[in-house]
Every structure is written in C-alpha cells, then in structure tokens.
NUVEXBA-597356 format. One record per residue (C-alpha): x, y, z. Coordinates in steps of 0.5 Angstrom, whole numbers, plus 500, padded with zeros to 3 digits. Example, Ala and Ser with C-alpha at 12.3 -4.5 7.8 and 13.67 -1.06 7.14 Angstrom:
525491516/527498514/
***
This chain:
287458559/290466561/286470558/290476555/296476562/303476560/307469563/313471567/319467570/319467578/325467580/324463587/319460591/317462597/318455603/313454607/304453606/303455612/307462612/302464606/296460609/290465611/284461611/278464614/274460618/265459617/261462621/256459625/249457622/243462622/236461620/236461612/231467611/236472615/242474611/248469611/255472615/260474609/255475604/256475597/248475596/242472598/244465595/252466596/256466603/264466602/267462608/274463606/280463603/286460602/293462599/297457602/300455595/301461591/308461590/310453593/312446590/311439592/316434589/319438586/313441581/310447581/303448586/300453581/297454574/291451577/285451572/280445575/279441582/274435583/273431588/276425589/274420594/274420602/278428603/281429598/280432592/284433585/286439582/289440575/295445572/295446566/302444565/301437566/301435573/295433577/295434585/291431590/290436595/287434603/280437603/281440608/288443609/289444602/296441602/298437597/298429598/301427591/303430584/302425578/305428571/300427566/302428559/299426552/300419547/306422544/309423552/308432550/305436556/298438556/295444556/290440560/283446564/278440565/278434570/272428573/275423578/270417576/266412579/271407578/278411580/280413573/281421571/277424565/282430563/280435558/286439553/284445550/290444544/287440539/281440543/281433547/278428553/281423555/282418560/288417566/290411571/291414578/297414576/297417570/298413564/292414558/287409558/283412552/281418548/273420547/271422541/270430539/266433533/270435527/266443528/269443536/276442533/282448533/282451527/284451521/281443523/275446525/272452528/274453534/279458536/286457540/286457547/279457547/276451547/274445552/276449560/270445564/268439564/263435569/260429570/252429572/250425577/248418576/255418571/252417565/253424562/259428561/259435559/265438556/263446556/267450551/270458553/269462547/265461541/266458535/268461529/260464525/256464531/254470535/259473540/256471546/254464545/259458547/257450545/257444551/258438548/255431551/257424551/253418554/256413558/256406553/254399556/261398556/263404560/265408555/263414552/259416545/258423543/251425543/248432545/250439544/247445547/248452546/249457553/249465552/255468556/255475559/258481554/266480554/266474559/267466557/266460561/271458566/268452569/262448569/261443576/254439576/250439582/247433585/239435582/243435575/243442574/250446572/254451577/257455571/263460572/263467567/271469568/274476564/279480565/281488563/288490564/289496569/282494572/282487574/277480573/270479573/267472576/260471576/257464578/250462574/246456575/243454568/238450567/238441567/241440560/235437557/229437552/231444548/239446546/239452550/241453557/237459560/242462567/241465574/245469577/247467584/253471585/258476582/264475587/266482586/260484591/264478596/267481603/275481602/276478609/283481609/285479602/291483597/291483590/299484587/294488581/289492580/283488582/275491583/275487589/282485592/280478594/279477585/284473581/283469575/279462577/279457573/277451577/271449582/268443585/262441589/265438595/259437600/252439601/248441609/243445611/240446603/246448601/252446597/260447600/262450592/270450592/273455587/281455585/284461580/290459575/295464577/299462570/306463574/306470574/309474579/302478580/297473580/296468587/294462587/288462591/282457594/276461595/271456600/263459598/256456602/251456595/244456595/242453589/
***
C-alpha cells in the first residue's frame, strides 16, 4: 500500500549494500525490571536499523517496494515487494540470497502486501486488487487460490475500498489458522474498524473461510501488518502519514482471536519515541528513523522476549528509504 505518496522514477541506483548499511549492534542483556538500552518504552528496545538495501537491485530486480517478511527456515527470511517479486534475505546481513518473480494466473503483476512461508515450504501471498490469497511454489508457480467473502472484494463487487484491503496476513501457531487482516474499513462500517477475515486449514491441507473479526484502529491510522506470536496472539501495526509532518507507526498486541468478533489492543510502542540511532529522513519526518513500514515477522524469542523485525515500503520514491528496523518486544 502507499498511503497518499506520490511514485517517482530513480534515475540510478546507488552499487553497493554495504556503503548504505549502518546496522546498530544489540546491547547487552540487563535485568528485566530496569529500563532496556534504546527504549522505545518499558515493553519495546530498538537494537538496530539497517538501510542496506534502500536504493539497490539484485539480479537485476529492484530491492524495494517491500511490504511484508516472514521467516523461512534456518536464516533466512522472505520479504515481498508489491510488485511482484519475492526475496529471500540472509537473516542476519540482510543480503538478498535469491529473487523469485511472482505473478497471477493470467501472468499480470501482483500488487501483492502479505506473505507466510508454511509448514510445507510453499508461499501464501495476499494481493490487495481483487482482493486475493493465494499459494506459491518455491519457485513461484500458482498452486492455488483461497476463497474470499463477496463483502471483502474491491467495490463495485464488494465493499472494499481500492488499495486498501488484504496488507497482513499471518499463520497462527500450530498452522491451522490463517488470518488475513484488512487496511481500511469496509464501505458502511464505522471509520475506524477494519475486518480480519480467518481460514482453517482442512484435513486435506487446504484452507476454508471461516471466522471474521472486527479490530478498532487508532483515529486516521490503518493496518499495515499483522504477525502472530508464538501464544497465538497478534503483533498489530497501525501506519498513517500527513504530508509536510511525516508517518505514524504504532505497534499493538491484540487479543488471541477467539470467542467473541472484536480484537480488544494494547499499545507496546509508538516508534516515534524510539532513539534515532544516527538515522536520516530524506523528508519531513516526527523522528527521522520513521519511514513508511509496512512489513514485520517474529524471527526468534530469548530472555522472555521476541526478536520483532520490521521493513518499510519505500514505493520507489526517491524520498523514502527502504529501512530494516530490528526491536526487542515484551509481549
């Protein structure tokens, strides 16, 4: 998604990863009650940051765009653009390994903002045009298509808005359970309530529609990112922006979805209130290690806390950064 930011063409690329890279090392541990080093807040430390791709290709294909990331096996993990390409990064330098070109049954590009790497090695994708999920080979052929509720399709089919429907989509743990979360409202429902839709696996391995819940955004804010926790809960990412002032990213923990259809939340951070390390903003930014993320996995857990990755989307536009933020969560 890119919320109200203009595209513009790059000229040229800047050649090396390592001439942009600038990632923080983590601080040593401390006891848990006294404040962690580079808080964010008392359940929140930042531990680095990276803009080691911004503005770089590989094989050819533009590193940016990047709207989702997941872990995929033994280090690495997967991040997706949104125009159509799936990377797999070396967890720790953050390089790419490969680039695998993903498009749709009819060979059109993706507008593609959500990813699992499942049990089984295959990719579940989510595009947020018609909206749709479906499932990829490692190497990238369509598998097959999970059904959608007519009422989360793009207008005039349905009632969800262009560009803002499917952005997160997570597997809870145990695999039986995919969640889809949307950005913005439906059409006729209050302005700050946005639908998750669910699928169960089947006996067979795939998936069936099931349960919708309903979770309350902050005021002008919508869901970037949705990422499971290994209890079952949800790591949510609220994301806005206004020109001439700059992003808002907040991250929530919301309720485990079951029982009742709405997700109660907790704030753990607003990253506005993280340390900058050193950072730059090529904009107006509340604090200049801001950008626009879009993308977040849980990519390992030690000492009672989770190791959270985020990505920001940097939609080929000369004035955003495409920027790995590495956080210490206590969830």
């Amino acid at each position: 998604m890119r919320p109200r930011m203009l595209r513009t063409s790059l000229a040229t690329l800047t050649t090396s990863l390592a001439a942009a890279g600038c990632l923080i090392a983590a601080g040593p541990a401390v006891a848990q009650e006294r404040p962690q080093r580079n808080a964010c807040s008392p359940a929140v430390s930042l531990t680095g940051y990276s803009d080691a791709l911004d503005k770089t290709t590989h094989d050819g294909t533009y590193v940016g765009n990047l709207s989702a990331l997941a872990r995929d096996g033994r280090g690495t993990v997967a991040s997706l653009s949104d125009r159509s390409a799936l990377f797999r990064l070396d967890a720790r330098s953050l390089r790419p390994r490969d680039v695998i070109p993903l498009a749709d049954e009819n060979g059109a590009a993706l507008d593609a903002e959500g990813l699992v790497a499942d049990r089984d090695g295959t990719y579940l994708v989510s595009s947020e045009t018609e909206p749709s999920v479906r499932r990829y080979s490692r190497t990238g052929e369509i598998l097959g298509r999970l059904p959608v509720p007519d009422a989360l399709r793009t207008a005039p089919e349905g009632r969800a808005r262009a560009n803002g429907s499917f952005e997160g989509l997570t597997l809870l743990p145990g695999g039986r359970t995919l969640i889809a979360s949307m950005e913005y409202p439906l059409a006729g429902d209050p302005a700050d309530l946005v639908r998750f839709q669910t699928w169960q696996r089947t006996g067979r391995g795939d998936f069936r529609a099931d349960a919708q819940y309903t979770y309350r955004t902050d005021t002008g804010l919508g869901v970037s990112e949705t990422t499971a926790t290994p209890d079952g809960r949800l790591l949510v990412l609220e994301r806005g922006f206004t020109s001439g002032v700059g992003n808002t990213v907040r991250l929530y923990l919301s309720d485990r979805p079951r029982g009742g259809t709405a997700l109660g939340k907790t704030l753990l951070a607003d990253l506005a209130d993280c340390p900058s390390l050193g950072a730059t903003a090529k904009q107006p930014q509340p604090n200049p290690l801001l950008d626009n993320f879009e993308g977040m996995a849980v990519t390992g857990r030690s000492k009672g806390r989770l190791d959270v990755l985020l990505v920001s989307d940097d939609n080929q536009n000369a004035v955003q950064t495409t920027r790995f933020l590495r956080l210490r969560v206590r969830a």
